[in-house]
N, C-alpha and C positions, 0 to 999 in steps of 0.2 A: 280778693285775697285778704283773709283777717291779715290784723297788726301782729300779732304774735308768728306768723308764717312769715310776713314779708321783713322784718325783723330778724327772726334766724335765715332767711338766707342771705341776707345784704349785710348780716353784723357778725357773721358766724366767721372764726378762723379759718383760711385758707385749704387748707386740707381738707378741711371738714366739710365747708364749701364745695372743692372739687371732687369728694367722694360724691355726696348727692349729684351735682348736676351728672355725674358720672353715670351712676345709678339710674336715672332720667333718664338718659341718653339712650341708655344699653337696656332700659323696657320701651322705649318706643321704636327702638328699631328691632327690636322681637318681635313689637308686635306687624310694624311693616312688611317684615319677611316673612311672616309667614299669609299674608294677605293672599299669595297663589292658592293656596291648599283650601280657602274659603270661595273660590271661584269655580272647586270641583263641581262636575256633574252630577244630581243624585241619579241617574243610569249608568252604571261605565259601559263601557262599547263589550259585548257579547261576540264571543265567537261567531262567523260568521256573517259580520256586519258588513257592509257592502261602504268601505271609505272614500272610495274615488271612483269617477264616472266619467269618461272621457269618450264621446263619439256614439256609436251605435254600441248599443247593448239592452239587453233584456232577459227576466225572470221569469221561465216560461213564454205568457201573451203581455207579461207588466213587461213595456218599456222602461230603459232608465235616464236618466236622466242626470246634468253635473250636479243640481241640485241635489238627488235622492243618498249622494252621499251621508252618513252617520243615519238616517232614516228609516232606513230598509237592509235585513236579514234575509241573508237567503239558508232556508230552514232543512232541515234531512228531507231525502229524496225529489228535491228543486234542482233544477238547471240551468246554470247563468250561460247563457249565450253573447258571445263578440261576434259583430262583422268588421266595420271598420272602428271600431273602438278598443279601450282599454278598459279592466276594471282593476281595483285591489279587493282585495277583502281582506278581512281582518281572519287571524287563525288564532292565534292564541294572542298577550298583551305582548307589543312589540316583533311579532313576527307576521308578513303579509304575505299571500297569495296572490302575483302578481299576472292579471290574464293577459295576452295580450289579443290582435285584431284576428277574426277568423277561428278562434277557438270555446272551447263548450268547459265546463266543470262542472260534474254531480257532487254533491253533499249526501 
């Protein structure tokens, strides 16, 4: 820190003082907050995305799997099959298709 910086802010009147470190304060925590939006994904989830995987399931002869979760789309004219499982899938942002055990869904 030069002597001219360390200077105005340990000699600087009060106010003027509390305005800066104020200022300070209120860009680092800008830039804190917005630290989630830097964590996006560059893919967003696609209709059709296959979010949750629970038990027996399969696309077509592809089994699934807990893993295959955000991984795997099931694409027009595919058929997600449950026996004893669940799946979701994603349909639009925020709205899921939710399968449950013993049932089929065409796209």
């Amino acid at each position: 820190m030069s002597v001219l910086s360390r200077n105005f802010l340990f000699h600087t009147p009060g106010i003027a003082r509390r305005s800066l470190l104020a200022f300070i304060g209120a860009s680092c925590l800008g830039v804190l907050l917005s630290a989630p939006s830097w964590a996006q994904s560059q893919h967003p989830a696609r209709p059709g995305s296959i979010n949750y995987v629970e038990g027996e399931a399969s696309i077509g002869a592809q089994a699934l799997s807990s893993t295959s979760g955000g991984s795997v789309e099931l694409e027009k004219d595919q058929t997600l099959t449950t026996k004893a499982g669940k799946v979701e899938i994603l349909l639009t942002p925020g709205v899921f298709l939710r399968v449950a055990d013993n049932s089929s869904v065409k796209i």
